[in-house]
PAZAPA-4460 file (N, C-alpha, C; in steps of 0.05 Angstrom, whole numbers, plus 32768, in hexadecimal, padded with zeros to 4 digits):
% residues 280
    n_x    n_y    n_z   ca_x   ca_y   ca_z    c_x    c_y    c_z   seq   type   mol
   8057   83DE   7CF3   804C   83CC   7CDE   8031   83D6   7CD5     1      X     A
   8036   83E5   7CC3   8019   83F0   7CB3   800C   83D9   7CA3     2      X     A
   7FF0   83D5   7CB1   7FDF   83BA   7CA3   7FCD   83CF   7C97     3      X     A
   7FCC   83E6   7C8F   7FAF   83F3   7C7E   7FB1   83E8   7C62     4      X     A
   7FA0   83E9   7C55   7F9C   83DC   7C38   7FA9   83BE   7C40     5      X     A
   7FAF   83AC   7C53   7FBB   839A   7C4D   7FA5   837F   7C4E     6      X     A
   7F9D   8369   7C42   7F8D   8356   7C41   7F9B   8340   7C4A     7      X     A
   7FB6   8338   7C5B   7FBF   8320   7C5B   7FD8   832B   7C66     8      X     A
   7FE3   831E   7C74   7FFA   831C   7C89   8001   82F8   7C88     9      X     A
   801C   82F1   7C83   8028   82D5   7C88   8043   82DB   7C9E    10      X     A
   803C   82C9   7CB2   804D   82C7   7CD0   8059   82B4   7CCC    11      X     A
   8074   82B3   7CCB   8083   8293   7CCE   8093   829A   7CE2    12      X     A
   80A2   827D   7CEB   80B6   827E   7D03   80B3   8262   7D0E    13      X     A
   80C7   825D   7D1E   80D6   8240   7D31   80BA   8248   7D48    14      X     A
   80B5   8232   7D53   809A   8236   7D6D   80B5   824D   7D7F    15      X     A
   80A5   8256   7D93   80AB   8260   7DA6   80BD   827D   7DA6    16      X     A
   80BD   828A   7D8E   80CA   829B   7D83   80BD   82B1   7D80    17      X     A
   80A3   82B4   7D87   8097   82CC   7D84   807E   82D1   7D71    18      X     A
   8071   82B3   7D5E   8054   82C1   7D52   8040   82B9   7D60    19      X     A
   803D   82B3   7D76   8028   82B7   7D82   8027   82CC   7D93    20      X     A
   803F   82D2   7D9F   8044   82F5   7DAD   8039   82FE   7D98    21      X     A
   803D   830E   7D83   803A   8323   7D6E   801A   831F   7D69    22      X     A
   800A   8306   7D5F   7FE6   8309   7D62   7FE9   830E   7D81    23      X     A
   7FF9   8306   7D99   7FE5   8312   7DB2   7FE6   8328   7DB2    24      X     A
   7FFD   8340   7DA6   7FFA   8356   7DAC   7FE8   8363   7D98    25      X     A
   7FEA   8362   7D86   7FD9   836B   7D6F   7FBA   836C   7D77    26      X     A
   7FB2   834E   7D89   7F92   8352   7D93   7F92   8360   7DAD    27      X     A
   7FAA   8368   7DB6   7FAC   8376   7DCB   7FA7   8392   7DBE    28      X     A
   7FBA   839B   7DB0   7FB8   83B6   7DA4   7F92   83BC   7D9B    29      X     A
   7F92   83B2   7D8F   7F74   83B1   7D7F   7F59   83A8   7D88    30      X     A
   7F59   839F   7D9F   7F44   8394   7DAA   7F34   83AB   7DB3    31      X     A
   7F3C   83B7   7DC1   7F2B   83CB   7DD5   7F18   83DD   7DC1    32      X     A
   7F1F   83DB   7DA9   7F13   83EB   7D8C   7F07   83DF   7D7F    33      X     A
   7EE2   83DD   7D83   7ECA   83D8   7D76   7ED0   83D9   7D5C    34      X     A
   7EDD   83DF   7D4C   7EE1   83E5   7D2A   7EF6   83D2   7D27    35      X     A
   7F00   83B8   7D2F   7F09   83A3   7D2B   7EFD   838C   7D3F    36      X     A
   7EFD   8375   7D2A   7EEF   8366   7D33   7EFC   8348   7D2B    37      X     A
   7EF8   8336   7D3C   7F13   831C   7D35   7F03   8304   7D38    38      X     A
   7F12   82F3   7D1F   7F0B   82D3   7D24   7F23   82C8   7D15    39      X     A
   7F20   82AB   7D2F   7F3A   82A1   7D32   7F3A   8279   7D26    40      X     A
   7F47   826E   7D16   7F4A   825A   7D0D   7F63   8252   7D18    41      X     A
   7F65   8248   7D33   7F7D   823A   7D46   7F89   821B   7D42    42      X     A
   7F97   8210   7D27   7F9B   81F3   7D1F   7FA7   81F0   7D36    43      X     A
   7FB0   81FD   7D53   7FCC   81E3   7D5B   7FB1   81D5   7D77    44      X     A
   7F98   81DD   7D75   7F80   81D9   7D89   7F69   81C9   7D7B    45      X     A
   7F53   81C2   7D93   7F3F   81B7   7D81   7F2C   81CF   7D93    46      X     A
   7F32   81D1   7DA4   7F1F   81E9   7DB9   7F2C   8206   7DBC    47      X     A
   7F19   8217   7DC8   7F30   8233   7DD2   7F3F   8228   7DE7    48      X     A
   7F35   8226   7DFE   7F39   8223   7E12   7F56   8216   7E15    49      X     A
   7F5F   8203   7E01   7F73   81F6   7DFC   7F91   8209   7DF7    50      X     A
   7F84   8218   7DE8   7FA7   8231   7DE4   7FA6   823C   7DE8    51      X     A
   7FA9   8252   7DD8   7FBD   8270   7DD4   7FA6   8286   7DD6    52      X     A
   7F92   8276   7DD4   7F7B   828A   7DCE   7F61   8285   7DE0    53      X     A
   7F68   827A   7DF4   7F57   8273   7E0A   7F4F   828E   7E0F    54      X     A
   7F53   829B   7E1D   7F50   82BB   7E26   7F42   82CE   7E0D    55      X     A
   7F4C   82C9   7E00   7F3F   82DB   7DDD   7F2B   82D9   7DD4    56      X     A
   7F22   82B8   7DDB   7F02   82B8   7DCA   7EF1   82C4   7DD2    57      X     A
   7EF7   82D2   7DE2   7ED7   82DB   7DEC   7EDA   82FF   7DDB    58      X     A
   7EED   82FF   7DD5   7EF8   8317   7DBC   7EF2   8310   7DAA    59      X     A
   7EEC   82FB   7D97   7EE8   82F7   7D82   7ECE   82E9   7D7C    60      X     A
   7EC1   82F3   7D5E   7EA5   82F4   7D63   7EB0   82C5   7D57    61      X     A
   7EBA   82C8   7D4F   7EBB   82A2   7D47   7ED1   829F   7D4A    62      X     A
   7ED5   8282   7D55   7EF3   8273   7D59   7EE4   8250   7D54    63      X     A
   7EFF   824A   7D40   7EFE   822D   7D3C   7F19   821E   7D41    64      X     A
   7F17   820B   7D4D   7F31   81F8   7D4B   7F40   81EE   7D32    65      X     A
   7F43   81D2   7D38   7F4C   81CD   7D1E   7F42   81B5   7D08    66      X     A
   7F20   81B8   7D15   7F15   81A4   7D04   7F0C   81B7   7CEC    67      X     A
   7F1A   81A9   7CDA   7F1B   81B7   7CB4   7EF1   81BC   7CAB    68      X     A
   7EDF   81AF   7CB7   7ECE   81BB   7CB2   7EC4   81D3   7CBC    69      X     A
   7ECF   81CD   7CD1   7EC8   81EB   7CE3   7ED0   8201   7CD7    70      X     A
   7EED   8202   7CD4   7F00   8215   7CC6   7EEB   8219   7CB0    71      X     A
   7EEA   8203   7C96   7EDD   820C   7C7F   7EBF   821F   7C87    72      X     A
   7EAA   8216   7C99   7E93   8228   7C99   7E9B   824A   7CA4    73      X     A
   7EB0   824B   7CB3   7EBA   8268   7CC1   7EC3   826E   7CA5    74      X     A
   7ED8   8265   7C9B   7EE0   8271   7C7A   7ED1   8275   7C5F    75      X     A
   7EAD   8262   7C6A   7EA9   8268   7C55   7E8F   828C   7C5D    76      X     A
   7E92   8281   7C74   7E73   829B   7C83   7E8F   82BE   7C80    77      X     A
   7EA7   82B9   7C84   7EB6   82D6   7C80   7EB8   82D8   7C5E    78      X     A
   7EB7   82C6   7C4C   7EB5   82CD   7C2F   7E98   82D1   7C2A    79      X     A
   7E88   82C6   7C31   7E68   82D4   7C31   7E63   82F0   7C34    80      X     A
   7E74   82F7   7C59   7E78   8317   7C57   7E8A   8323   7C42    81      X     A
   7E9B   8315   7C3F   7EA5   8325   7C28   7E9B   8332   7C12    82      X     A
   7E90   8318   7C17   7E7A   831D   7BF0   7E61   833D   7BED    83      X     A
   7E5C   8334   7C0D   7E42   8345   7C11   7E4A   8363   7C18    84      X     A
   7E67   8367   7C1E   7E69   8386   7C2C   7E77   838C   7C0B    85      X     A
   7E7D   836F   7BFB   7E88   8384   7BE2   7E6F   838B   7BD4    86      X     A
   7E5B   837A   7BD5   7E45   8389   7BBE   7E37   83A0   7BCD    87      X     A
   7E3E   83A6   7BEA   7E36   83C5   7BED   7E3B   83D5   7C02    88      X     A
   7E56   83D8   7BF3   7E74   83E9   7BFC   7E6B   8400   7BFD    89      X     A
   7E64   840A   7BDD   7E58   841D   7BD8   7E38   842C   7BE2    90      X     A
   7E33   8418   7BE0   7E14   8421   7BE6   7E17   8429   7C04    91      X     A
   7E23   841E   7C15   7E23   8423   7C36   7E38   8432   7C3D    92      X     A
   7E49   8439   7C2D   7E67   844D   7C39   7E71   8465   7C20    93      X     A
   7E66   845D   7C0D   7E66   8472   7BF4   7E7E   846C   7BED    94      X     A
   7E88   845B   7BE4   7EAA   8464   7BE5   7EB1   8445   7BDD    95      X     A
   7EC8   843A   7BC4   7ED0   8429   7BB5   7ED5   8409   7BD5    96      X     A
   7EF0   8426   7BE1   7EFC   8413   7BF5   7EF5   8418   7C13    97      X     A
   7EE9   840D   7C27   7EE7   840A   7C45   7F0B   8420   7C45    98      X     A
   7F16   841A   7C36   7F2E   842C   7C4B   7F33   8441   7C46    99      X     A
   7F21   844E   7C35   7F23   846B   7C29   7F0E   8478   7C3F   100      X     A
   7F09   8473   7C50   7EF8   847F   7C6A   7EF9   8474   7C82   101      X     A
   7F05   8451   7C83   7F1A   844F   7C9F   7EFF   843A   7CA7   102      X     A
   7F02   8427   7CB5   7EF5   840F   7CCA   7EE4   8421   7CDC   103      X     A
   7EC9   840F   7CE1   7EBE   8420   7CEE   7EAC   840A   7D0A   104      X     A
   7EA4   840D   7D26   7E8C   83FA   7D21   7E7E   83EF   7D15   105      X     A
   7E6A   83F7   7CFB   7E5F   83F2   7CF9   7E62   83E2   7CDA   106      X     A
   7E86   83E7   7CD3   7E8C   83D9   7CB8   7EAA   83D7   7CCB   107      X     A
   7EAF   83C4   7CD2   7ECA   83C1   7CE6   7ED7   83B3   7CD6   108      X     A
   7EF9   83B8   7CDF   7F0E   83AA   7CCB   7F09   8390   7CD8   109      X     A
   7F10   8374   7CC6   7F04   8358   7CD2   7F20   8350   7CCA   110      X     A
   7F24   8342   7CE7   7F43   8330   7CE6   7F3A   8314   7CE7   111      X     A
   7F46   8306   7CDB   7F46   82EC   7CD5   7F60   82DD   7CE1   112      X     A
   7F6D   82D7   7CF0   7F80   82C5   7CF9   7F86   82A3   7CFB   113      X     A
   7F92   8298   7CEC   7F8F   8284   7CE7   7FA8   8275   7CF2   114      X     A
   7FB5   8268   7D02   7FC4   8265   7D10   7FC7   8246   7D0B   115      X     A
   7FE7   8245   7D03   7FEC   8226   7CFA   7FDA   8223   7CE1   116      X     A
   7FDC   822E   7CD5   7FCB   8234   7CB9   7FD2   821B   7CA9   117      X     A
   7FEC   820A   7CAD   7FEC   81F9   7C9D   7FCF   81DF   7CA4   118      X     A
   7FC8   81E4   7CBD   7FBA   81D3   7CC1   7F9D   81D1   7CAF   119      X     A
   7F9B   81E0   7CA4   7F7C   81F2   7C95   7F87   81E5   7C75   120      X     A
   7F9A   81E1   7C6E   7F9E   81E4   7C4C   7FAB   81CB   7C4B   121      X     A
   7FB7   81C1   7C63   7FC9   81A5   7C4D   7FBF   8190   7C3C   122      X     A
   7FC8   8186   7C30   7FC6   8173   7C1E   7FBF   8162   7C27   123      X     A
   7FAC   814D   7C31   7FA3   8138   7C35   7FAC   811D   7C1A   124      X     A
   7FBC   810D   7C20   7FBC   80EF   7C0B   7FB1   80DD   7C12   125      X     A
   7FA1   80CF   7C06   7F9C   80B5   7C0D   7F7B   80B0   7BF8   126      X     A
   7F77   8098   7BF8   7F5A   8096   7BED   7F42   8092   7BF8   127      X     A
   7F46   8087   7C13   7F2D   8088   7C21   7F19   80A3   7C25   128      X     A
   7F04   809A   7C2B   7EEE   80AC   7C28   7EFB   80C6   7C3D   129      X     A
   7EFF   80B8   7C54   7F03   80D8   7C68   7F1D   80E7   7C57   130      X     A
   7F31   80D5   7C56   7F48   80E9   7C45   7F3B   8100   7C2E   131      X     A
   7F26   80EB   7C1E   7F24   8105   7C0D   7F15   811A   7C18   132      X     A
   7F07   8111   7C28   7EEF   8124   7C33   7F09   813F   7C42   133      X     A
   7F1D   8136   7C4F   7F2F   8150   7C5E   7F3D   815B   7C43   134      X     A
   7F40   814A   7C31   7F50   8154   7C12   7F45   8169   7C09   135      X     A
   7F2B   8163   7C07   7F14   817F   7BF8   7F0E   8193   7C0C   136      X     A
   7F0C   8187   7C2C   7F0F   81A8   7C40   7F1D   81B6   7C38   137      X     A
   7F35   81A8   7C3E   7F54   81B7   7C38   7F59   81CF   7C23   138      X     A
   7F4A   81BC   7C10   7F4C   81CA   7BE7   7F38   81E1   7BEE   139      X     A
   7F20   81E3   7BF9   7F12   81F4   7BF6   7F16   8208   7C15   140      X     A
   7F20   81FF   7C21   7F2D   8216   7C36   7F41   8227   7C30   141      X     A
   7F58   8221   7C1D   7F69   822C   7C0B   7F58   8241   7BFD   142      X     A
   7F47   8230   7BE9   7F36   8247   7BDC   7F29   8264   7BE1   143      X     A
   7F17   825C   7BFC   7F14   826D   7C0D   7F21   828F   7C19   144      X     A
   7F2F   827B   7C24   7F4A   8291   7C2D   7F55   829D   7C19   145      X     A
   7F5C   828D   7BFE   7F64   82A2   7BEB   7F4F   82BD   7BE5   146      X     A
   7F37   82AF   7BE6   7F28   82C8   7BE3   7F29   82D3   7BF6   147      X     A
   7F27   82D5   7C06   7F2E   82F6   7C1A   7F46   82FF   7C1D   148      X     A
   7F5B   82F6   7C15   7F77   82FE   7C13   7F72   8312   7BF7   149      X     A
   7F67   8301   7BE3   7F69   830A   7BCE   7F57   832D   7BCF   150      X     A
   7F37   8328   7BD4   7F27   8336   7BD0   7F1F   8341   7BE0   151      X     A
   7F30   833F   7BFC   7F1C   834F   7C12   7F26   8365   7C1A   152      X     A
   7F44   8370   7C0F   7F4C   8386   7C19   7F3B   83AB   7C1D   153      X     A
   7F34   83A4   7C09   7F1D   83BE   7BFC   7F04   83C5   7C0E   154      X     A
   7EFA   83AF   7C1E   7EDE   83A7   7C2E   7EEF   83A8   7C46   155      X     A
   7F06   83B0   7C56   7F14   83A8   7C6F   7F0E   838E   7C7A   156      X     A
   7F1B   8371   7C66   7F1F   835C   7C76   7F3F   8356   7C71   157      X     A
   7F50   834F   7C87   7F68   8344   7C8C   7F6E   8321   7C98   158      X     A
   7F82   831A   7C86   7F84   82FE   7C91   7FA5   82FC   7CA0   159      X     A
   7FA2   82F1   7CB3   7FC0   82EA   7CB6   7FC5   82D5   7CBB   160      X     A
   7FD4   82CA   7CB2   7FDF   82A8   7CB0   7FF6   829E   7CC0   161      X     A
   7FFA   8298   7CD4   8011   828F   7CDA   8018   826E   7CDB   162      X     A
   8031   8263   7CD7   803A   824C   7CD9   8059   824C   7CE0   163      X     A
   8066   8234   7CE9   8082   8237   7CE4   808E   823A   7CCC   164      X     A
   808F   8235   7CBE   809B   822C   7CA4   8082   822F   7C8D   165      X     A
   8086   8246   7C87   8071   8258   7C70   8077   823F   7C51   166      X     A
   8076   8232   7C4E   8084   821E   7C33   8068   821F   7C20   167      X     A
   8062   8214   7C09   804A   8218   7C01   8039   81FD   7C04   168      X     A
   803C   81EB   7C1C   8030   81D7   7C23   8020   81DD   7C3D   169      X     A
   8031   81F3   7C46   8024   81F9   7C5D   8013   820F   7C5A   170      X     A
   8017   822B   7C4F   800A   823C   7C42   800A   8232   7C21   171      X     A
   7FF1   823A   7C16   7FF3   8239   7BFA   8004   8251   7BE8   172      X     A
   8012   824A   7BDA   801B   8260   7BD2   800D   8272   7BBA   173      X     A
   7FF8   826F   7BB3   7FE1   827F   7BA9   7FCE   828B   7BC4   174      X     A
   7FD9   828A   7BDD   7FD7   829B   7BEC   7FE8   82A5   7BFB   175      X     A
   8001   8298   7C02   8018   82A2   7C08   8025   82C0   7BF9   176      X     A
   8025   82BA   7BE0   802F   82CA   7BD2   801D   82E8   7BCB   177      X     A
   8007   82EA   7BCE   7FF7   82FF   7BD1   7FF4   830D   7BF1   178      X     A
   7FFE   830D   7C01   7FF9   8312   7C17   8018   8324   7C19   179      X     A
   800F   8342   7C17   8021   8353   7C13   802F   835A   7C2A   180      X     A
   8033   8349   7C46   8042   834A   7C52   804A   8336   7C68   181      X     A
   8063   832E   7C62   8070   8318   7C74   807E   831A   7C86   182      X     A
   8084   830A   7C9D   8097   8308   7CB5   8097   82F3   7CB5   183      X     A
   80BA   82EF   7CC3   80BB   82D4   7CC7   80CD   82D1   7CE3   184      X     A
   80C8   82C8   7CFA   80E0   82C8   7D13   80EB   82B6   7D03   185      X     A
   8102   82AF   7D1A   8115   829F   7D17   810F   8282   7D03   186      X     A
   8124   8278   7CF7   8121   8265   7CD7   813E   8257   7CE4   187      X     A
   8131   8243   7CDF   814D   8229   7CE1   8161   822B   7CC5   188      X     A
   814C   8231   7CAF   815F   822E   7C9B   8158   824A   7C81   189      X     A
   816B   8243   7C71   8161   8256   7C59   8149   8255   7C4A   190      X     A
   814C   823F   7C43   812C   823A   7C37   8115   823F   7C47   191      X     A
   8110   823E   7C5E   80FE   823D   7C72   80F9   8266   7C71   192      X     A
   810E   8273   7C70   8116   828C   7C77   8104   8294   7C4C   193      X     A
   8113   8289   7C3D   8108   8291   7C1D   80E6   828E   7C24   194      X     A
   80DD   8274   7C1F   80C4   8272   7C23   80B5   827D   7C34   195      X     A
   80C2   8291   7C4C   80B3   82A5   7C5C   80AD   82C1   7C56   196      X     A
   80C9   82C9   7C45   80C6   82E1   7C3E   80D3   82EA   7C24   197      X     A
   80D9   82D4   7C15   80E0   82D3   7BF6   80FA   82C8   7BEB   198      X     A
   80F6   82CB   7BD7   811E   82CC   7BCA   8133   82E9   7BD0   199      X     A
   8121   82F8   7BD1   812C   8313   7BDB   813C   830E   7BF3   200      X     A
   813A   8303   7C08   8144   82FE   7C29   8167   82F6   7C20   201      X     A
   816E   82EA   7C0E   8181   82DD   7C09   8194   82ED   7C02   202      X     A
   8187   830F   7BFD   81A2   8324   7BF2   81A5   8334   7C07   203      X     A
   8193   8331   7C1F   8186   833F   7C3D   81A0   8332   7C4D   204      X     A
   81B4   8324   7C4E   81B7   830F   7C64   81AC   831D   7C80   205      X     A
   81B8   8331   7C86   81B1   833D   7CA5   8195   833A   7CAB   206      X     A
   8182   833B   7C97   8168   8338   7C9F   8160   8324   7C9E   207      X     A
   8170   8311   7C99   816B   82E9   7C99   8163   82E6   7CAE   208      X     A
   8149   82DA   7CB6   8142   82C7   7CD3   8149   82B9   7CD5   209      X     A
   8166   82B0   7CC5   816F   8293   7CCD   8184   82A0   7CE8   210      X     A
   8185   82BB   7CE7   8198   82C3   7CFB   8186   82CE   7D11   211      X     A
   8170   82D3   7D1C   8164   82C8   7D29   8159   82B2   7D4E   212      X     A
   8171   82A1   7D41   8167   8286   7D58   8172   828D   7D69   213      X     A
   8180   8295   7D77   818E   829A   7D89   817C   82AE   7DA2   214      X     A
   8165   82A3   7DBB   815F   82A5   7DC9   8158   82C7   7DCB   215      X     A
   816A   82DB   7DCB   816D   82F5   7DCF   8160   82FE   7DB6   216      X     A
   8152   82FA   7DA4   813F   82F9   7D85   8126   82EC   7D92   217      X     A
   811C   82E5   7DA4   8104   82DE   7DA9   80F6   82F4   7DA3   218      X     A
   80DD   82FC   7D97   80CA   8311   7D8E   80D5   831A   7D75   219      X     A
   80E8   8315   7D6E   80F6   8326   7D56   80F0   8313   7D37   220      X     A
   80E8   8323   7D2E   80DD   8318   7D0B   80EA   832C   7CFC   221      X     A
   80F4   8321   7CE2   80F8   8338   7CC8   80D7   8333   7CB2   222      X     A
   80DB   834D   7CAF   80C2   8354   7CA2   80C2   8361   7C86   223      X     A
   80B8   835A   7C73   80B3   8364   7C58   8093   8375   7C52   224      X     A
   8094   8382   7C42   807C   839B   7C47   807A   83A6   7C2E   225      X     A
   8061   83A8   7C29   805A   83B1   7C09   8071   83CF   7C09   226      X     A
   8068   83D5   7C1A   8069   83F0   7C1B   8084   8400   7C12   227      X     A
   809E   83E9   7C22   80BA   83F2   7C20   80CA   83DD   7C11   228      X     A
   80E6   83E6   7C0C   80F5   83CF   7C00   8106   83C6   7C16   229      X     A
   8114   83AD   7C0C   8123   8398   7C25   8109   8390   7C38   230      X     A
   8121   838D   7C51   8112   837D   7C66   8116   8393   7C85   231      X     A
   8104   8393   7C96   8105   83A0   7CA9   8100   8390   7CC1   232      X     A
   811B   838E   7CDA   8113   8382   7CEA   8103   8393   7D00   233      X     A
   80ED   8382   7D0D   80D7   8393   7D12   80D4   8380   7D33   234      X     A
   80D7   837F   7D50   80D3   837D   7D69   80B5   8375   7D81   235      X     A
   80B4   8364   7D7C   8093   8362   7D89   8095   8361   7DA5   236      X     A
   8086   837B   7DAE   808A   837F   7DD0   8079   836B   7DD4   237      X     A
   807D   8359   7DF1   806E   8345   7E04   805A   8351   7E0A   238      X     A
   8040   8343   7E0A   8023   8346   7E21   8029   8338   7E2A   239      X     A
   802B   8333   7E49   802C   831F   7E57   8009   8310   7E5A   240      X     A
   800C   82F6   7E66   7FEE   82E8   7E5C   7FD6   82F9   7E6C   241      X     A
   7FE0   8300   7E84   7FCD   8317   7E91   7FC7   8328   7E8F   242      X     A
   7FD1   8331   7E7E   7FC9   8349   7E76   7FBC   8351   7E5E   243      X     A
   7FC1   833E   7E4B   7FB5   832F   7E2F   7F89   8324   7E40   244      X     A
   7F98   8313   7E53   7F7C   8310   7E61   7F68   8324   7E6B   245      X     A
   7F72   833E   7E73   7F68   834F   7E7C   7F56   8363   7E66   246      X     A
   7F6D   8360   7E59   7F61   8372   7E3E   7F49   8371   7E25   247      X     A
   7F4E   8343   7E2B   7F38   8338   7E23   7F1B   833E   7E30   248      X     A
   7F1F   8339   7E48   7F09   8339   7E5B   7EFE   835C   7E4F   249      X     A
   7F09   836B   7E58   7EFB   8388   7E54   7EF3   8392   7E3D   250      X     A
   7EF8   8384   7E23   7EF0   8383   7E10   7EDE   837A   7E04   251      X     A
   7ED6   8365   7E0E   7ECB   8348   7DFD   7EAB   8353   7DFB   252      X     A
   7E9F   8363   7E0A   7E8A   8371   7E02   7E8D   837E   7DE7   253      X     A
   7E9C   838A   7DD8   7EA4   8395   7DBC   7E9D   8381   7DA8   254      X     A
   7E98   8364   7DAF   7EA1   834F   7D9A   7E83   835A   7D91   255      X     A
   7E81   834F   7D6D   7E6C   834D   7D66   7E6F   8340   7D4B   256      X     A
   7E5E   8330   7D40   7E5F   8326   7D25   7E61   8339   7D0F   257      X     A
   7E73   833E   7CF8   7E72   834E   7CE9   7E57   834C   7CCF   258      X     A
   7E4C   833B   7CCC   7E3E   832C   7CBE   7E1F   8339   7CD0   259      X     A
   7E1F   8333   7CE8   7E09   8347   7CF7   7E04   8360   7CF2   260      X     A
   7E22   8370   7CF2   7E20   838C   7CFB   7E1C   8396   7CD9   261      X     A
   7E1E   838E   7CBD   7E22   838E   7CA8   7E07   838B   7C9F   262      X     A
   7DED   8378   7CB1   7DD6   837C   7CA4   7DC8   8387   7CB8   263      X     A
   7DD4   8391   7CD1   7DC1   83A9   7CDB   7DCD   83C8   7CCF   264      X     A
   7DE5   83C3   7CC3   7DE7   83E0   7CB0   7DE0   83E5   7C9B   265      X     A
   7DDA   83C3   7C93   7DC8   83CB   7C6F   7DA1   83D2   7C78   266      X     A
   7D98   83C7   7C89   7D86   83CA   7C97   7D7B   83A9   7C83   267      X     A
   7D88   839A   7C7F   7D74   8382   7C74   7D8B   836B   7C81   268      X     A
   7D8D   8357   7C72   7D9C   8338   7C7A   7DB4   833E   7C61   269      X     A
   7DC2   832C   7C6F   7DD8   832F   7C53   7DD0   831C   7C45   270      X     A
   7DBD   830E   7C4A   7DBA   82F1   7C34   7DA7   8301   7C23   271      X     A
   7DA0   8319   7C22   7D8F   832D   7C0E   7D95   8336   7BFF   272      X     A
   7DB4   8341   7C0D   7DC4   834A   7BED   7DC7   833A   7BD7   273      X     A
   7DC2   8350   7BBD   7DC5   8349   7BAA   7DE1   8340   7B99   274      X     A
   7DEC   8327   7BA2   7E05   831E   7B9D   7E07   8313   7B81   275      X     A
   7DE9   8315   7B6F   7DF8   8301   7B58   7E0D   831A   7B3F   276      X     A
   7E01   833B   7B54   7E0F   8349   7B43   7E2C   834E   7B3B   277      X     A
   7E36   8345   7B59   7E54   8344   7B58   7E5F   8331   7B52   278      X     A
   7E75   8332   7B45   7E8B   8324   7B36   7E98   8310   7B40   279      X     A
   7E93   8300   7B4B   7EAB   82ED   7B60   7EB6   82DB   7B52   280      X     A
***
């Protein structure tokens, strides 16, 4: 699964089928390498310590639960970096795109993982004050995220989104639909299987995750990819949790804020750059 040039990854699937295997191995693969760097938005928690990512945070330079303000200040401080490594891409690497010379320390590819993503964007109804108050997190956490899906590919930032059921209530689909590559494990149904990985899936049958559920498909996702046509089923080897722990621990010295390492390479603050030049 080639993620270069990619700004956005969407994970769907039934619980227990394999997208939390596939982020453990992925921060397994990538951890031990200072030129990636991770923060994690965990909706099914309010703490680390509570899930999937108890062992990780100390890998990742921020982790928030699933209180929607929290989420919004982490989403709005990675569109800040955004803003600030696009107005000087050039000036600090010579070159249009971060990937026309590859992640480095000191300009590292930045993963963004957002897990249970529906929990970050839903729709809030009602009229009372707190309803609206989670209504407008919601609206402007959407926003957010679109911009680094949208704009961050060029500067090396990546988002990946996972939920069960990719639908556009749960992911927005002005961000669903830009995120040039999908997986989905196992799908109870067709629609669940379309809204993961398109209308295309429906002329695929063999590559349908509705076929899937059946126990012996645990780790197994079909996958769609800028890159190729159809669907490719694609296998996520196990970390077991100890070993996922081990890898955290020997790492977690690597963590560093990207937003730090960005104004000790401009040699000033990023709140210096001159942002009213760029276009947003």
């Amino acid at each position: 699964m080639n993620l270069t040039q990619v700004p956005g990854v969407t994970v769907a699937g039934l619980p227990g089928f394999g997208k939390t295997s596939l982020i453990n191995r992925l921060l397994s693969d990538w951890a031990p390498s200072p030129a990636v760097q991770f923060a994690c938005a965990d909706g099914k928690v309010s703490a680390a310590y509570e899930g999937d990512y108890a062992d990780w945070v100390q890998r990742m330079f921020a982790f928030v639960g699933d209180d929607l303000e929290e989420a919004n200040r982490l989403f709005r401080h990675l569109v800040e970096l955004r803003r600030a490594r696009s107005a000087s891409v050039r000036q600090m690497l010579g070159v249009k795109s971060m990937w026309e010379v590859g992640p480095s320390e000191h300009w590292p590819l930045v993963v963004l993982i957002v897990d249970e993503a529906h929990t970050y964007f839903r729709d809030h109804k009602g009229s009372d004050q707190q309803t609206k108050k989670l209504a407008a997190l919601a609206a402007e956490n959407a926003r957010l995220v679109e911009d680094l899906v949208k704009k961050g590919r060029s500067v090396g930032l990546l988002v990946i989104l996972t939920t069960q059921k990719s639908t556009g209530d749960a992911i927005p689909t002005f961000i669903r639909d830009v995120c040039p590559v999908g997986l989905s494990f196992a799908q109870k149904t067709a629609e669940a299987s379309v809204a993961a990985l398109g209308e295309e899936i429906r002329e695929w049958p063999d590559a349908n995750p509705i076929n899937l559920q059946d126990p012996t498909y645990i780790g197994v996702a079909s996958m769609n990819h800028q890159s190729q046509p159809g669907f490719t089923r694609i296998r996520t080897p196990y970390v077991p949790d100890a070993e996922a722990a081990r890898v955290a621990e020997q790492t977690a010295s690597l963590t560093a804020d990207p937003s730090v390492l960005l104004d000790a390479f401009l040699g000033l603050r990023t709140a210096d750059v001159d942002l009213t030049k760029l276009d947003v």
